[in-house]
C-alpha positions as a printed NumPy array, in Angstrom:
array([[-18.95 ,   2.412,  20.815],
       [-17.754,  -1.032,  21.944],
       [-14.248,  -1.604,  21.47 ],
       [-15.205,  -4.871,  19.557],
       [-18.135,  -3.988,  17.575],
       [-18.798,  -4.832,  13.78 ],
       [-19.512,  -2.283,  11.406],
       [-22.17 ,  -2.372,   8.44 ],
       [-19.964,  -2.049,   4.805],
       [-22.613,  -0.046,   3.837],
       [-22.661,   2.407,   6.739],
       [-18.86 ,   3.123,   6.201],
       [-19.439,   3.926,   2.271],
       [-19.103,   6.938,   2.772],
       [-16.28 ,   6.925,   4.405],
       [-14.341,   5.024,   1.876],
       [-15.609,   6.781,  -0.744],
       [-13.861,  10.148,   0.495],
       [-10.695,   7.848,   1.691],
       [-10.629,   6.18 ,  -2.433],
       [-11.259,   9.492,  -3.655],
       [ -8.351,  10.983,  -1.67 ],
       [ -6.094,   8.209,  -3.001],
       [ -7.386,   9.041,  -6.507],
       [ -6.23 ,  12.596,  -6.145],
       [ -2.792,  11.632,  -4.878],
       [ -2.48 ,   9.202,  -8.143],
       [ -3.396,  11.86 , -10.705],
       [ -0.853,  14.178,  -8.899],
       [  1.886,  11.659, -10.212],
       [  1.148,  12.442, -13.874],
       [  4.342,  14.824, -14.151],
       [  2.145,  17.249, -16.33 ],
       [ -0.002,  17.689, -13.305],
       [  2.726,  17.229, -11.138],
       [  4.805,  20.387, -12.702],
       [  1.498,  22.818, -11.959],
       [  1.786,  22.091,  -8.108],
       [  2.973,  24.215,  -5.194],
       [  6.304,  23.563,  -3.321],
       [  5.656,  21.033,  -0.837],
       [  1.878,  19.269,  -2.262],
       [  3.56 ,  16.272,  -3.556],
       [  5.756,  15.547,  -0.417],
       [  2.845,  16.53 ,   2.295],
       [  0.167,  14.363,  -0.512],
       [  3.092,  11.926,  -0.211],
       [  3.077,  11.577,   3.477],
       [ -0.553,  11.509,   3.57 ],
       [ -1.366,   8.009,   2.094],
       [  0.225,   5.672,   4.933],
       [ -1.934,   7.345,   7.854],
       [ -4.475,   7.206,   5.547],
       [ -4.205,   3.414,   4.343],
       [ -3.789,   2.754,   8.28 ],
       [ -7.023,   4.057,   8.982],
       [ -8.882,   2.629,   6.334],
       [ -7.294,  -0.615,   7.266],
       [ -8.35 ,  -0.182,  10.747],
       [-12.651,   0.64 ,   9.604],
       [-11.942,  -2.401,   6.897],
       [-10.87 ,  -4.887,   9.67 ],
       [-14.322,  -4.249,  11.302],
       [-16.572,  -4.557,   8.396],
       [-18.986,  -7.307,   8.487],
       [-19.045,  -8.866,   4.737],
       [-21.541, -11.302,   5.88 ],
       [-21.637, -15.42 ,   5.266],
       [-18.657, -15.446,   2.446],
       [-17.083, -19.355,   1.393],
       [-14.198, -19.622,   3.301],
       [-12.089, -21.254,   0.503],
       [-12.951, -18.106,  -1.845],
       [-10.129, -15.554,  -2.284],
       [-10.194, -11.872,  -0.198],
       [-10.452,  -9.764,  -2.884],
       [-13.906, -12.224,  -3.673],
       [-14.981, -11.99 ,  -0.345],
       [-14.536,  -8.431,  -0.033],
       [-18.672,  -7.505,  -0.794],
       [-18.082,  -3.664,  -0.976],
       [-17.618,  -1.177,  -4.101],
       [-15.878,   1.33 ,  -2.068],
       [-13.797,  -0.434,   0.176],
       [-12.231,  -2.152,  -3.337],
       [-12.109,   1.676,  -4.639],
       [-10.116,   3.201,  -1.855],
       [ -7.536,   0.06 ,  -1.556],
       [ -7.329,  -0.017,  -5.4  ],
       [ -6.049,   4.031,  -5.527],
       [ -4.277,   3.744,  -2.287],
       [ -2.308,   0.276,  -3.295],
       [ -1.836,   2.245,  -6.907],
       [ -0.32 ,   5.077,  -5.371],
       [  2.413,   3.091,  -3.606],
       [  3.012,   1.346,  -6.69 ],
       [  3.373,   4.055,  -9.148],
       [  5.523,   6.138,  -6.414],
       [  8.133,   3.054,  -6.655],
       [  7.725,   2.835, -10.175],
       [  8.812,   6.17 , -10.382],
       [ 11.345,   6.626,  -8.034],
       [ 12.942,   2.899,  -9.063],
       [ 12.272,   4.048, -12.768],
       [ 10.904,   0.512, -13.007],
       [  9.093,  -0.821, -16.252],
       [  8.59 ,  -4.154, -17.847],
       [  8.458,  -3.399, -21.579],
       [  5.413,  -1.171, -22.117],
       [  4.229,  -1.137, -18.447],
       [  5.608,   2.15 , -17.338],
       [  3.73 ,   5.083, -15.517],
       [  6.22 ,   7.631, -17.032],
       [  5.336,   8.284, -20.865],
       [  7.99 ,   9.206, -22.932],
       [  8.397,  12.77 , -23.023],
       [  8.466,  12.952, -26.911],
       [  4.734,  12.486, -26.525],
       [  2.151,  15.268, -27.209],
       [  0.287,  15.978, -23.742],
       [ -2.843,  13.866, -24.506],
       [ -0.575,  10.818, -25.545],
       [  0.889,  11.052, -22.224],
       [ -2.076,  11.114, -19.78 ],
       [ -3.648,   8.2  , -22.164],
       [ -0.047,   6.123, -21.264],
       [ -0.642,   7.201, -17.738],
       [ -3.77 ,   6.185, -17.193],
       [ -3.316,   2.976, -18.806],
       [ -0.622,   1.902, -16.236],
       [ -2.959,   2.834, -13.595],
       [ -6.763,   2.261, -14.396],
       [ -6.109,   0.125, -17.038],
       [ -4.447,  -2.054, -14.042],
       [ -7.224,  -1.138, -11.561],
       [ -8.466,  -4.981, -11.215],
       [ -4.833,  -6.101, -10.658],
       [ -4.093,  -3.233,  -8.009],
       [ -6.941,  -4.231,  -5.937],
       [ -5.902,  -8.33 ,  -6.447],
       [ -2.796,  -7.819,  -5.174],
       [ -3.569,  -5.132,  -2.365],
       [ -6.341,  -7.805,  -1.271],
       [ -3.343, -10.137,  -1.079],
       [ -0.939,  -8.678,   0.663],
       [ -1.592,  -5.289,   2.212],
       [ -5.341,  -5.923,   3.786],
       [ -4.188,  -8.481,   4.953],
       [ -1.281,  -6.532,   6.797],
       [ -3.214,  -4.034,   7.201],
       [ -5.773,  -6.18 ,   9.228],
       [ -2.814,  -7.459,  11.562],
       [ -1.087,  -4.003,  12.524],
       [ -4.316,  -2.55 ,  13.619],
       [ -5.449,  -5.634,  15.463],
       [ -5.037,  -4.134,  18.936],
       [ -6.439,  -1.09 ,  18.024],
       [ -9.424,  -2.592,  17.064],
       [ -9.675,  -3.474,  20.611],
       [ -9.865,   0.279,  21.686],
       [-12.429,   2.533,  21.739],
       [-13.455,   3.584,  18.189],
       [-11.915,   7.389,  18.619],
       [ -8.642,   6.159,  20.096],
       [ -8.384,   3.075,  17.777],
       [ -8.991,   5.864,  14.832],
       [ -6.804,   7.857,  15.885],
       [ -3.794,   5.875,  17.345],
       [ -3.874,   4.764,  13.461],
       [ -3.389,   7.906,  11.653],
       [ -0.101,   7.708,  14.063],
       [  1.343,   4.328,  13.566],
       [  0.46 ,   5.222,   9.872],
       [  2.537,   7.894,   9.809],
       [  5.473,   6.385,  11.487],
       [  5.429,   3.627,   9.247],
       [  4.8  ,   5.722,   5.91 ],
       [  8.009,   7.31 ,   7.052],
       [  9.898,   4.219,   6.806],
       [  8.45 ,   2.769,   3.984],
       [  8.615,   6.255,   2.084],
       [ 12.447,   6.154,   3.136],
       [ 13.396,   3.046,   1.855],
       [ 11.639,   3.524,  -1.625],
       [ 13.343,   6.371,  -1.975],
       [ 16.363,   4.466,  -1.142],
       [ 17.105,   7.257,   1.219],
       [ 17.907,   6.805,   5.563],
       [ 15.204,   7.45 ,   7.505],
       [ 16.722,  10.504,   9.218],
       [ 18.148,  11.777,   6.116],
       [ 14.573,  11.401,   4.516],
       [ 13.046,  13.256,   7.711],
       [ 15.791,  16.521,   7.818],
       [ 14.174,  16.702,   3.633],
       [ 10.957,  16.215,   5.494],
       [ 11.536,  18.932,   8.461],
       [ 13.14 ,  21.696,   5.29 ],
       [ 10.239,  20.949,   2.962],
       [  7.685,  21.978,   6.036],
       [  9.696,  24.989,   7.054],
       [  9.641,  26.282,   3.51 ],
       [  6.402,  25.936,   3.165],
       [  4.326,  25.003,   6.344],
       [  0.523,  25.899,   5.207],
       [  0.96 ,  23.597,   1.901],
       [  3.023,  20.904,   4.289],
       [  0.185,  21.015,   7.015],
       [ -2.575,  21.853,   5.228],
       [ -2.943,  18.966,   2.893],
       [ -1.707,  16.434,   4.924],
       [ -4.391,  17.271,   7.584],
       [ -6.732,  17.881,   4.767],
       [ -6.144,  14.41 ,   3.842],
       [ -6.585,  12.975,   7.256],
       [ -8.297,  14.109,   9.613],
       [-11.508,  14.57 ,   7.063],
       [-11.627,  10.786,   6.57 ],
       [-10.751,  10.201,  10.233],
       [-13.866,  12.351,  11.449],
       [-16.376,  11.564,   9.157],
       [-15.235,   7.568,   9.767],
       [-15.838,   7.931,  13.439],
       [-18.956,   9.433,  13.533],
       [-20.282,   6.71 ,  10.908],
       [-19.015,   4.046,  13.186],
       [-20.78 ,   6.128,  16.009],
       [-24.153,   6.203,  14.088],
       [-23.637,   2.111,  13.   ],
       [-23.882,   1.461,  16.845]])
């Protein structure tokens, strides 16, 4: 493919379809019910899995052709495509609730944590009212501020090749998630990559496993719909 060729939104559904639903998984995993059921290592290598992920999908995104759009109307208005808005609304919601979390942030009711005196069905009704209940908001603010980022940090790789572009932004994603992942954790980087090194070598099919699962699907089934769009 040409290294600056447009892509059809609707060619790439798929693509971000699989990428949103991804995202939607990772979210769900945050519920601690859910959380407490899974194997040593899931929620770090699930963790670690969103920033190449949001890289790539920023990288397809900054390619799509919306078509004529007012210039004076908002992104997330001139963004014409169901799933694109789905897999930026889970991945964006993700980041958020990890913060939340972590910061043990919450402005009156808004919390993703529900109290723990709650019966289990009370609980995943307060956690899904921080997150889909928010949904529109997620995706207002992700068009805001991390498309838009997103669109500038893989700039040059939309210059490349569709495979190497693809792939060159699974890696910057995953150097970056590092750093970002770090400092919401309020931990130093190479402290938070030793944890990251241990929690592998404890458990390296779980570690690998998903985070490849995660990735490289997406990444594959993105470049050979970008193929079949040229």
């Amino acid at each position: 493919m040409g290294a600056n060729a447009t892509l059809n939104p609707r060619t790439l559904a798929p693509y971000f379809v699989l990428a949103g639903l991804v995202h939607a998984a990772a979210v769900a995993t945050r519920f601690d019910v859910l959380a407490a059921k899974l194997p040593t290592g899931a929620p770090l290598a699930i963790m670690l899995a969103q920033f190449p992920l949001l890289l790539l999908s920023g990288y397809f995104e900054g390619r799509l052709d919306y078509g004529e759009r007012m210039k004076s109307m908002p992104l997330w208005l001139r963004i014409d495509s169901g799933p694109v808005k789905f897999a930026f609304t889970f991945g964006f919601m993700y980041l958020v609730v990890v913060a939340a979390q972590t910061w043990d942030v919450s402005i009156g009711p808004v919390d993703p944590t529900p109290p723990l005196s709650f019966p289990t069905t009370q609980r995943a009704l307060w956690f899904a009212m921080f997150t889909l209940g928010f949904a529109l908001l997620f995706f207002m603010v992700a068009a805001s501020v991390l498309i838009p980022v997103l669109r500038v940090v893989t700039y040059p790789l939309r210059r490349l090749p569709t495979l190497v572009g693809s792939v060159l932004a699974l890696a910057v994603g995953g150097g970056l998630g590092l750093l970002v992942l770090a400092g919401v954790q309020s931990t130093k980087l190479a402290a938070f990559i030793t944890g990251v090194k241990a929690t592998i070598r404890s458990d390296p099919a779980i570690m690998i496993g998903v985070t490849l699962a995660a990735t490289l699907g997406p990444l594959l089934l993105g470049a050979l719909l970008a193929r079949k769009d040229d």
